[in-house]
Structures are given as structure tokens and as C-alpha cells.
Legacy VTK file of the C-alpha trace (Angstrom):
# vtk DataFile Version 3.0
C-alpha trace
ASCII
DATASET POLYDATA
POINTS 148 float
0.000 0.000 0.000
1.392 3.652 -1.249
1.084 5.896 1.307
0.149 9.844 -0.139
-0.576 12.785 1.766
-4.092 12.326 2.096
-3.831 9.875 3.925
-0.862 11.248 5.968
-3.292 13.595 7.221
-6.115 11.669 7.775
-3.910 9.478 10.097
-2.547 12.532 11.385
-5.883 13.799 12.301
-6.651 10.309 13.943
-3.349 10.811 16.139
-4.452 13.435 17.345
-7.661 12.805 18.128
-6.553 10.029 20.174
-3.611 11.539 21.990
-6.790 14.021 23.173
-8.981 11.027 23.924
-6.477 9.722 26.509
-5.756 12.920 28.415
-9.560 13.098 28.615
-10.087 9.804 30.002
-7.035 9.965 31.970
-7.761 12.994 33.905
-11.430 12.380 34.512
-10.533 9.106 36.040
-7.840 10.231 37.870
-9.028 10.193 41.758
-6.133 12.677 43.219
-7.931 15.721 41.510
-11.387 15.094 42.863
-11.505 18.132 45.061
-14.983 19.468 46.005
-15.418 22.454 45.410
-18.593 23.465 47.429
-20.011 22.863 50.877
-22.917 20.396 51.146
-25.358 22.474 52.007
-24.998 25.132 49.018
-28.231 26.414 48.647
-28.828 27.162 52.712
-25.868 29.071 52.612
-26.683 31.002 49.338
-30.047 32.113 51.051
-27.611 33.639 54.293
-25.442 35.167 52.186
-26.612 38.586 52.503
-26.396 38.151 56.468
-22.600 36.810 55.279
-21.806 40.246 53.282
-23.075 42.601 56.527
-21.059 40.511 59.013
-18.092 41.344 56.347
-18.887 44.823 56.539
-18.653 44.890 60.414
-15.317 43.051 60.863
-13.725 45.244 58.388
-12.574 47.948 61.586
-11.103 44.455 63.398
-9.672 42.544 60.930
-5.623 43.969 61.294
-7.014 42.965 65.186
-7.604 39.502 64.647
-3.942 37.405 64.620
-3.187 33.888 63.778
-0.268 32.683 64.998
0.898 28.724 65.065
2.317 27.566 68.686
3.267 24.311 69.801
-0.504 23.093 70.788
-1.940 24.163 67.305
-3.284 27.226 66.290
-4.159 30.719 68.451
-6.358 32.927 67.433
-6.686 36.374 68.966
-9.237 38.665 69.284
-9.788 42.454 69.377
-8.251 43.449 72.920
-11.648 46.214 72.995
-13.901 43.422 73.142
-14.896 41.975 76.741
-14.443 38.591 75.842
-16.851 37.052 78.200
-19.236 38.564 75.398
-17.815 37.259 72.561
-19.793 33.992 71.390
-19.636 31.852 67.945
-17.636 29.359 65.669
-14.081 29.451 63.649
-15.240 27.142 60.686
-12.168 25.388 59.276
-12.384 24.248 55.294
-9.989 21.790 53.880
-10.043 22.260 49.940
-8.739 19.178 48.940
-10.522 16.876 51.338
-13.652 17.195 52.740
-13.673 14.846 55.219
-10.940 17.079 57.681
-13.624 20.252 57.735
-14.808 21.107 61.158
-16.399 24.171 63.462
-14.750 24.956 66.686
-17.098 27.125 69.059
-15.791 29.957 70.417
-15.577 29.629 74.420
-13.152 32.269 75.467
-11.274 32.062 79.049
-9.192 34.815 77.757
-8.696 36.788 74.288
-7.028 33.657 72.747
-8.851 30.579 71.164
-6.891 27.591 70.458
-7.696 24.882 67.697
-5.711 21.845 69.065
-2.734 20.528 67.122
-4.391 17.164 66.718
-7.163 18.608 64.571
-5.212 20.265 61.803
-2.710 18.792 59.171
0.216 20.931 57.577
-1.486 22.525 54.384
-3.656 25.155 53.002
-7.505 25.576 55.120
-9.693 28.244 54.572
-10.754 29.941 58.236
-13.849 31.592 58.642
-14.316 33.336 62.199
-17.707 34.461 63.110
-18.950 35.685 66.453
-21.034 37.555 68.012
-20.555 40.392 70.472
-23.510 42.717 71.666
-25.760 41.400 69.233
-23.599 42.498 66.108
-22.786 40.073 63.705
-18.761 39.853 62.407
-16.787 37.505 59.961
-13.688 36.910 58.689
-12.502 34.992 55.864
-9.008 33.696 55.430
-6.520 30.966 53.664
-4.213 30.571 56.073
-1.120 27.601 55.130
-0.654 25.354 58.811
LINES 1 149
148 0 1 2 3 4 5 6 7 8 9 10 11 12 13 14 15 16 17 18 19 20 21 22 23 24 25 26 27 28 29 30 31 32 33 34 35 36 37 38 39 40 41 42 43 44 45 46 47 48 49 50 51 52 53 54 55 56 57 58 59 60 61 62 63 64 65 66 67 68 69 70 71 72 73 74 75 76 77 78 79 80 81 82 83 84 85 86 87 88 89 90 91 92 93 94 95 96 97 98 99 100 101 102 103 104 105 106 107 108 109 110 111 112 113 114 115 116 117 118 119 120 121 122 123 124 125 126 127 128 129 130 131 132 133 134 135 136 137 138 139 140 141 142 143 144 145 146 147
């Protein structure tokens, strides 16, 4: 069989279309990128969101207030020093991107102006932090990425 440049092409075309094929089927199969990329309950949180965007608003005069720092028993969150802490109620949310099994609240019971998330609880890696409380009935959030 003589082989022109028609058919050159055609097989080229065929090639390709298969090299494509198996990067398709090869990433869409592949389990290590199945990262979720939403909560479970998306639409309950859609319907809050406004509630989400006003809490924003009020934390914007304490967020350079609010430090994370990493100490031997895990991680320390501080709050405003302004803010009787004995007041201050509500949860530090903790989102693992690329497994959804490791997310977890921790409620905010203050002794002090610290909170600590144990060591035990978080793995090295990138989390997404959201802090919301609560102090004389005003609503505040903050959203970070923090790296552990």
C-alpha cells in the first residue's frame, strides 16, 4: 500500500484525536484531583449570604485585630483586645479544599482573648478559616486561607 498525503493527514488527524482522547479519560478518572469544590449544604448558605456580606462589613474595623499565629498546641487565634471577651460567642469554621472529610467548626468559648484549635485537629497545608462571632448582638466575619 502507497502511502500519499491524504492519507498522511487523515492518520494525522486520527493521532491526534486520540492523543486528546487519553488525556480526557485519563484525567477524569484520575481520583487525586477530585476536590470538592462546594459545601454540602450550598443552597442554605446562598439564602444567608446577605447576612454573610453585613457581618463582612462589620469586621472590616477588626480585621488587622484579629492574629493567627501557630504555637506548639496548634493554632491561636486572637481577638480584638476592645472586646470583653466574656461577650464574645460563635464558631471558627475550618475548610480543607482538597478533602472534605478534615472540615470542622470549633465554638468559640473564650477564658481569655485567645482561642486555640488543638494541634491534633489540623494537618500541615492550606484551610480556609472563617471566624464568626457575636458580640452585643452584632454580627462579624472573617474569611481567610491561612497555610498550617
Amino acid at each position: 500500500m502507497k502511502l500519499n498525503w491524504g492519507t498522511g493527514i487523515v492518520l494525522a488527524f486520527i493521532a491526534f484525536i486520540a492523543f486528546i482522547m487519553y488525556f480526557v479519560i485519563l484525567a477524569s478518572t484520575d481520583n487525586s484531583a477530585d476536590h470538592d469544590l462546594v459545601t454540602e449544604d450550598y443552597y442554605k448558605e446562598e439564602l444567608a449570604y446577605q447576612n454573610e456580606i453585613d457581618a463582612l462589613a462589620n469586621a472590616k474595623t477588626y480585621a488587622s485585630q484579629i492574629s493567627y499565629i501557630r504555637v506548639d498546641e496548634g493554632l491561636e487565634i486572637s481577638f480584638p483586645k476592645e472586646m470583653n471577651y466574656n461577650e464574645i460567642e460563635g464558631k471558627v469554621s475550618l475548610y480543607r479544599p482538597s478533602n472534605k472529610h478534615l472540615d470542622f467548626d470549633f465554638p468559640i468559648s473564650l477564658s481569655n482573648k485567645h482561642l486555640l484549635i488543638p494541634d491534633k485537629r489540623l494537618l500541615d497545608g492550606r484551610w480556609d478559616i472563617k471566624i464568626y462571632w457575636n458580640y452585643q448582638d452584632k454580627d462579624y466575619l472573617i474569611k481567610k486561607s491561612i497555610t498550617y
